[in-house]
KESE-124816 format. One record per residue (C-alpha): residue number from 1; x, y, z. Coordinates in pm, 1 decimal. Layout:
N
   nr        xx        yy        zz
  NUM         X         Y         Z
...
This chain:
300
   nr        xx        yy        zz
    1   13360.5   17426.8    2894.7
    2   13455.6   17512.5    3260.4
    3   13410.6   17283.3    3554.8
    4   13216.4   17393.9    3827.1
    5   13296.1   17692.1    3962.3
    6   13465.9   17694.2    4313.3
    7   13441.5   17969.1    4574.2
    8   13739.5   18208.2    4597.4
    9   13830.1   18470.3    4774.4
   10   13972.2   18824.0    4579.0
   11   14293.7   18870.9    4516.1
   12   14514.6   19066.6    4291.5
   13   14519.1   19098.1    3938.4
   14   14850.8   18947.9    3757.1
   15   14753.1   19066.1    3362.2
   16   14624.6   19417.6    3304.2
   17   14219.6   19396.0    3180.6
   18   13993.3   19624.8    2910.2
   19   13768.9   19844.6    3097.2
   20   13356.3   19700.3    3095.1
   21   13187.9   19924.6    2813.8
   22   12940.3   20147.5    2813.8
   23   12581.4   19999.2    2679.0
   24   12577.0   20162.5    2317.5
   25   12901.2   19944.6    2266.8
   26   12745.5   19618.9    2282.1
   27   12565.5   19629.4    1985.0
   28   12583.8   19369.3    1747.0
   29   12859.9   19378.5    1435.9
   30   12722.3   19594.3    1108.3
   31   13009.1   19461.2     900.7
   32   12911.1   19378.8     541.8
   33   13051.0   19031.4     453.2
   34   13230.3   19092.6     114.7
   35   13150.9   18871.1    -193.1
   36   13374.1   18563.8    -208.7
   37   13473.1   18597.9     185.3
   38   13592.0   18260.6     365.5
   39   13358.1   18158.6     620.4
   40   13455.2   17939.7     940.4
   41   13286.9   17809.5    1245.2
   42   13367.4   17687.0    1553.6
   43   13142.1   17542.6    1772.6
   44   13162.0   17365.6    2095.8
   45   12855.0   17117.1    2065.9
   46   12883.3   16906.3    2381.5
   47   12820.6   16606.1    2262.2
   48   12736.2   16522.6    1888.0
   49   12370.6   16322.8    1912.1
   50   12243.0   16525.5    2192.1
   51   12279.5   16841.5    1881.3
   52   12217.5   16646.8    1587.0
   53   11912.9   16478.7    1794.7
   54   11759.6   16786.0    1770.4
   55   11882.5   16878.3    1436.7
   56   12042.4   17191.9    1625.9
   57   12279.0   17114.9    1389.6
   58   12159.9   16999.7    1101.2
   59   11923.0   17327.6    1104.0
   60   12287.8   17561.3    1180.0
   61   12437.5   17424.2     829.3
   62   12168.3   17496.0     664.2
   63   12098.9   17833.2     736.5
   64   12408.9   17956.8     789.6
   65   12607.7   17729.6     496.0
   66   12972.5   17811.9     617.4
   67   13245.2   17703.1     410.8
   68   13399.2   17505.2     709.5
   69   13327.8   17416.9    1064.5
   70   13517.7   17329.5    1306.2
   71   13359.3   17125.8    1638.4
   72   13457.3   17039.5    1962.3
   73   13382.1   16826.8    2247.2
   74   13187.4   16581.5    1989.6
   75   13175.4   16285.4    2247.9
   76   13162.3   16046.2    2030.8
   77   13396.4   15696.1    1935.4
   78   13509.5   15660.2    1599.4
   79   13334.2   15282.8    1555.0
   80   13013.6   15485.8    1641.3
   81   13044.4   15719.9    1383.8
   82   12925.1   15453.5    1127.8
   83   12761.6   15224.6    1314.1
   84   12505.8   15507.0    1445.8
   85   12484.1   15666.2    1084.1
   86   12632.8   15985.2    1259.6
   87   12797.7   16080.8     866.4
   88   12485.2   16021.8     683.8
   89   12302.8   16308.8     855.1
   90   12519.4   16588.7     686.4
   91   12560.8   16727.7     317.5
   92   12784.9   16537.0      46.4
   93   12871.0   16903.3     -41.0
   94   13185.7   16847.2     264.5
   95   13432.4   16671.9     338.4
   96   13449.0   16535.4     701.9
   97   13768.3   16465.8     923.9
   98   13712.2   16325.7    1241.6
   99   13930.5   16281.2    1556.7
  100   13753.6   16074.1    1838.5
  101   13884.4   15974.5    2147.7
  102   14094.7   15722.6    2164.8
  103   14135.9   15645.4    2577.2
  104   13808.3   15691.6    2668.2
  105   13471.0   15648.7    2550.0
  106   13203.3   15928.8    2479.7
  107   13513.1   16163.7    2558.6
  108   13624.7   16517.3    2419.0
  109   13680.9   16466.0    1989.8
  110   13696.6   16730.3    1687.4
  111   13620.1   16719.0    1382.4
  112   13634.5   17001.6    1065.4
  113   13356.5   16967.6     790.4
  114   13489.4   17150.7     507.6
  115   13360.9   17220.3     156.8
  116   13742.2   17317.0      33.1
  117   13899.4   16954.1      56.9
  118   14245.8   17039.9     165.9
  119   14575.5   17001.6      88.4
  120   14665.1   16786.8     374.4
  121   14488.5   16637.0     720.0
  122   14691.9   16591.7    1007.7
  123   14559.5   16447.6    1366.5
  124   14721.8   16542.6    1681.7
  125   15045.4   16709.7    1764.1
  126   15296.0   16448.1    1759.9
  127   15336.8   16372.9    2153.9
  128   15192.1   16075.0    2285.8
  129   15081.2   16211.9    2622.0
  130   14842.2   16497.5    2447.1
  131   14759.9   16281.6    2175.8
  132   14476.7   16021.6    2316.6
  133   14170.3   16212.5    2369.4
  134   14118.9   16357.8    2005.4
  135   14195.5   16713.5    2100.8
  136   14390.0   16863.9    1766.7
  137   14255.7   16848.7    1376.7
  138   14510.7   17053.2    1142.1
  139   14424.5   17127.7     764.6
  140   14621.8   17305.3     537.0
  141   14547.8   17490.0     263.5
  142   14667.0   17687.9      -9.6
  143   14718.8   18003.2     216.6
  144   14698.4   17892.7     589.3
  145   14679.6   17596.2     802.4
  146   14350.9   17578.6    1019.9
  147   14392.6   17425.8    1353.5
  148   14070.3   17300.8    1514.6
  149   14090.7   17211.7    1888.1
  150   13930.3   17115.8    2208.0
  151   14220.6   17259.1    2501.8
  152   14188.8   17033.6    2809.3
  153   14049.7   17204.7    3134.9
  154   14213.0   17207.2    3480.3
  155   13969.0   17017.3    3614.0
  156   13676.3   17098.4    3879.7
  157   13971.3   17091.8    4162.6
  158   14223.4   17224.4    3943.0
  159   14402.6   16867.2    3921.4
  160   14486.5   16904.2    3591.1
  161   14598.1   17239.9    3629.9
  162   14966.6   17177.5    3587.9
  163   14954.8   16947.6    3296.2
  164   14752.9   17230.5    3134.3
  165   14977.2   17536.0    3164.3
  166   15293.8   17345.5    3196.1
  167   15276.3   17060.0    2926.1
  168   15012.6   17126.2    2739.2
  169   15030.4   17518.8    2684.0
  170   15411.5   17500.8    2610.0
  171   15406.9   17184.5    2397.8
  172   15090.1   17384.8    2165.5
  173   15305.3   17692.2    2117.9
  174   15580.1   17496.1    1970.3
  175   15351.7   17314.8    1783.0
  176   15181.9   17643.7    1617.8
  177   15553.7   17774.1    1588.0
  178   15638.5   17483.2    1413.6
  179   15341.9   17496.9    1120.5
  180   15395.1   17879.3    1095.4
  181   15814.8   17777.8    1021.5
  182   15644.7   17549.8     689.6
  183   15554.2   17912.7     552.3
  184   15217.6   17961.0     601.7
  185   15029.8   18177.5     873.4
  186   14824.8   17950.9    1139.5
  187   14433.3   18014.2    1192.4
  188   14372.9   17838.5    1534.2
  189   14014.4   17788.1    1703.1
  190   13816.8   17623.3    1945.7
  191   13741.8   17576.0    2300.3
  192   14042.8   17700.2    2488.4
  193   13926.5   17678.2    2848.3
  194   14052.4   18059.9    2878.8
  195   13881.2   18345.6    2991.2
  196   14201.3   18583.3    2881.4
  197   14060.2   18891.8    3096.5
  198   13772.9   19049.7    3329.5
  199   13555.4   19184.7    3047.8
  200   13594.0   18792.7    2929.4
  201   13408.8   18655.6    3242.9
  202   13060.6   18785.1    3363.2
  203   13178.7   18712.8    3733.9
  204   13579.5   18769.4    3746.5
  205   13585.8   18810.2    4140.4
  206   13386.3   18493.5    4194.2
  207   13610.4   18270.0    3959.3
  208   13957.9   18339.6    4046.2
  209   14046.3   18010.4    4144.4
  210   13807.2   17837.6    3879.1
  211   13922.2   17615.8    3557.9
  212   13986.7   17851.4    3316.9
  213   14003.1   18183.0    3484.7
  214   14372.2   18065.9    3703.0
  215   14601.2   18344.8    3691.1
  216   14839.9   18061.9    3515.8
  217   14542.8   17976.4    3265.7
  218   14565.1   18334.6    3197.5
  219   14900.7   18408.3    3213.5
  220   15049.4   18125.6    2966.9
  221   14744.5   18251.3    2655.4
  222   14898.3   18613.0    2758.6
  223   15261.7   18409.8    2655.8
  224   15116.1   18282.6    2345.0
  225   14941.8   18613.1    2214.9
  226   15319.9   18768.9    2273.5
  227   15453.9   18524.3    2008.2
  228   15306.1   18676.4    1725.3
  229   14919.4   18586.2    1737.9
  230   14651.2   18756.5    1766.8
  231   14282.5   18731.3    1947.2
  232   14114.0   18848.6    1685.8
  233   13761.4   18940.2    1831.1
  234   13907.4   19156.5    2119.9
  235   14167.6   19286.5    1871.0
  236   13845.9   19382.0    1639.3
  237   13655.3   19502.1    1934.5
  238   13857.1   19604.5    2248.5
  239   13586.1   19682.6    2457.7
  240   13304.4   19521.2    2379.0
  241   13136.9   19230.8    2594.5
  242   13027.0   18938.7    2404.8
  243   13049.8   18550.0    2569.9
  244   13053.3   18221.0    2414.0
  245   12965.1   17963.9    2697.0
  246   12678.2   17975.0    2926.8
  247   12630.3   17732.5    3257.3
  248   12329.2   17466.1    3112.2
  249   12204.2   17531.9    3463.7
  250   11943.0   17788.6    3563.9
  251   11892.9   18135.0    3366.6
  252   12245.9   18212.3    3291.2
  253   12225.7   18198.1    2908.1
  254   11859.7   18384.8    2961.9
  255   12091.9   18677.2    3207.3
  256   12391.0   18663.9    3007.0
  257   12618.2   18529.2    3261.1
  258   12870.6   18407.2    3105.3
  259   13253.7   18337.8    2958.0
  260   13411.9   18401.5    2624.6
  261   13575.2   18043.5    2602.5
  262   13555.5   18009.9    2212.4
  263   13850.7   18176.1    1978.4
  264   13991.5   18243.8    1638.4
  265   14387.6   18300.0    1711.2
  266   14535.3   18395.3    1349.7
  267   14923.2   18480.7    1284.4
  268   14989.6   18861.1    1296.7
  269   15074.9   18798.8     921.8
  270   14692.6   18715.8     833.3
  271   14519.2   18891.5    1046.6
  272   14470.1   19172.9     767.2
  273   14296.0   18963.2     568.8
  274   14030.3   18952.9     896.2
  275   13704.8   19083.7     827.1
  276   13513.3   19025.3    1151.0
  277   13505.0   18751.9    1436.7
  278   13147.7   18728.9    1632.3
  279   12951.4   18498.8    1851.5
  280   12626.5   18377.8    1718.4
  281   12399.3   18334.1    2010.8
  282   12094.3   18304.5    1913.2
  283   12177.2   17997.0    1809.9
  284   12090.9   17706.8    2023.5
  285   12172.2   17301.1    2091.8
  286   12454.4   17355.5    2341.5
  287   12601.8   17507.3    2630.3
  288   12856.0   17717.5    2381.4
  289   12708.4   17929.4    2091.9
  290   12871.7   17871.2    1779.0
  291   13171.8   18166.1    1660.5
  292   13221.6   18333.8    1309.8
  293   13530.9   18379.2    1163.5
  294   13506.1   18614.9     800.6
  295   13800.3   18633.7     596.2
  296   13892.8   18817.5     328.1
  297   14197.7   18637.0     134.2
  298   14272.0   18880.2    -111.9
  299   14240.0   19202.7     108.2
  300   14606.9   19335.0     105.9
């Protein structure tokens, strides 16, 4: 999620931005979900017993059943995970990875539920200074590694701004590089504290100098997209308005004011096999809405 928003003033655009649309082209997605299609989730839950409290997500798993979810920000420590009974509460039908927190308590964390155990688990990225708060989940599979993560924000006074674009952001992209050079295309997701563009933002003007909508912020997911991956909701739909995070304050969620934080980033090699990316918003339990991503593997 964002931190508070801070009071700008306007200034130039640095990346070129899709046009608002018109009404009749923010109506939901009619796709048809083939037979046998791959289902994943992410979900930004803000803290895992404040959702499962209320069985927000319990009640999300079993009506919508996806093959595997991916969550972030699950503020939770590992030792609590059993001790609280926090693995109990789901189906035996997955299999559950964790990554807590390791610096600080109650802090950030992912975790993937899958019901296709994988081929291989790997937490973190491999550098000590990114590694401590539980950000990165990978799983492989037979055709794709999955990358579930919670990006770090730049902080309410943009302190953290320059470990963000210029540490974290490069050190990622090598990372995704690197699983891509094994031979298999990367499907990346999460919370990545980016608002890419205007039509991303209900209030662009007004958040120019906020966490997450920086012209650097911006800028360095503009880098990664030009290394062969693709957004694949605004590559689906171009135009089309859709958000993933609403401020908990106020009526914002009620007015629709708010930012498309939440992504599925695929390799331009599998992004064929993508049959449609889409925010599920009716669904409630946190400040993010969970996000669909529906593949179909043996589309050619």
């Amino acid at each position: 999620m964002p931190a508070k928003k801070r009071k700008a003033k306007d200034t130039d655009e640095v990346l070129p931005d899709v046009k608002k649309p018109m009404e009749e082209e923010k109506k939901e997605s009619s796709k048809q979900i083939p037979t046998g299609a791959l289902r994943i989730y992410t979900w930004n839950i803000n803290g895992i017993r404040a959702v499962t409290g209320k069985k927000e997500l319990q009640n999300f798993i079993s009506k919508e059943n996806p093959d595997i979810l991916c969550l972030n920000e699950i503020k939770i420590d590992k030792d609590k995970l059993e001790s609280e009974g926090i693995q109990k509460i789901f189906p035996t039908t997955y299999n559950y990875y964790w990554n807590c927190c390791k610096v600080k308590s109650g802090y950030a964390g992912t975790a993937i539920f899958s019901k296709i155990k994988p081929i291989n688990v790997t937490y973190d990225i491999g550098i000590p200074k990114h590694d401590g708060e539980g950000r990165t989940i990978t799983a492989e599979y037979e055709k794709f590694f999955l990358v579930a993560t919670y990006i770090p924000n730049a902080g309410q006074k943009l302190e953290r701004l320059g470990y963000r674009t210029k540490e974290w952001d490069a050190d990622f992209r090598k990372y995704l590089k690197s699983l891509e050079a094994k031979g298999k295309p990367v499907i990346w997701c999460g919370d990545l504290n980016v608002a890419h563009n205007e039509i991303d933002i209900s209030n662009p003007k007004g958040n120019l100098k906020s966490a997450g909508f920086t012209k650097e912020e911006r800028a360095e997911f503009a880098t990664l997209l030009g290394m062969g991956f693709v957004d694949t909701f605004r590559k689906l739909y171009p135009s089309k308005v859709e958000y993933t995070y609403w401020s908990a304050r106020g009526t914002a969620r009620a007015e629709n004011k708010g930012w498309r934080l939440d992504y599925f980033v695929v390799s331009e090699s599998i992004f064929p096999s993508v049959v449609d990316c889409g925010a599920q918003k009716n669904v409630m339990g946190s400040d993010h809405c969970p996000l669909q991503l529906v593949l179909n593997l043996d589309k050619k």
